[in-house]
C-alpha angles and dihedrals in degrees: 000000000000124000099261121133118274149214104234127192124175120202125166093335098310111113116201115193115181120187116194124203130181119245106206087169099061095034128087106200083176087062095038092258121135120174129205130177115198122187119219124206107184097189117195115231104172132086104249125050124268136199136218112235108170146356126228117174139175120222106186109179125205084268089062086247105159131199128177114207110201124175144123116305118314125294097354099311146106093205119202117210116199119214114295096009142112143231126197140175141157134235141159145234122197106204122198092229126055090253143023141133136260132197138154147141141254129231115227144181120210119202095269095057091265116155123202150153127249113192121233100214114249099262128198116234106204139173113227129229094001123197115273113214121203118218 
């Protein structure tokens, strides 16, 4: 992943790190479509492999709209993540307003059977440099 800045939550051992970034080129703020892509890096800190079992997340828009995703793994993969390395993998989310937030979790195994939960950090989706109107 690139060096922006990014949104960073630590839970048992499992860091997730999202960085969001605005796609003018795939949103349409005259038709009430606005795009983002976020990167997601899930690094391993234990000491025994885990596995990523689901996906629940949270899109909240400017309006207060909410809607919860919920589904297997993430694009298409369980990913399992041995001690000390990482997974990562890119989506995306289109909003019906210019900003809004996303979090979520994600629902691991560890090698014991052990299910948990490892929290994705609440995260801003912005425009930037949005038009200024003068009244």
């Amino acid at each position: 992943m690139h060096d922006a800045p990014a949104y960073s939550a630590e839970t048992d051992g499992i860091v997730v790190r999202v960085r969001p970034s605005y796609l003018a080129g795939q949103s349409d703020p005259d038709g009430g479509r606005w795009v983002w892509a976020y990167q997601v890096e899930i690094v391993n800190l234990t000491t025994g492999p885990v596995q990523l079992m689901a996906r629940r997340w949270t899109i909240t828009d400017a309006t207060g709209h909410v809607e919860e995703v919920r589904g297997p793994g993430v694009v298409g993969e369980q990913p399992v993540i041995a001690p000390g390395e990482a997974y990562a993998y890119a989506s995306g989310c289109p909003l019906g307003t210019a900003s809004g937030t996303m979090v979520g979790a994600y629902y691991m195994t560890d090698d014991r059977g052990r299910a948990f939960e490892a929290q994705i950090p609440a995260f801003s989706l912005d425009v930037p440099d949005p038009k200024r109107l003068l009244n």
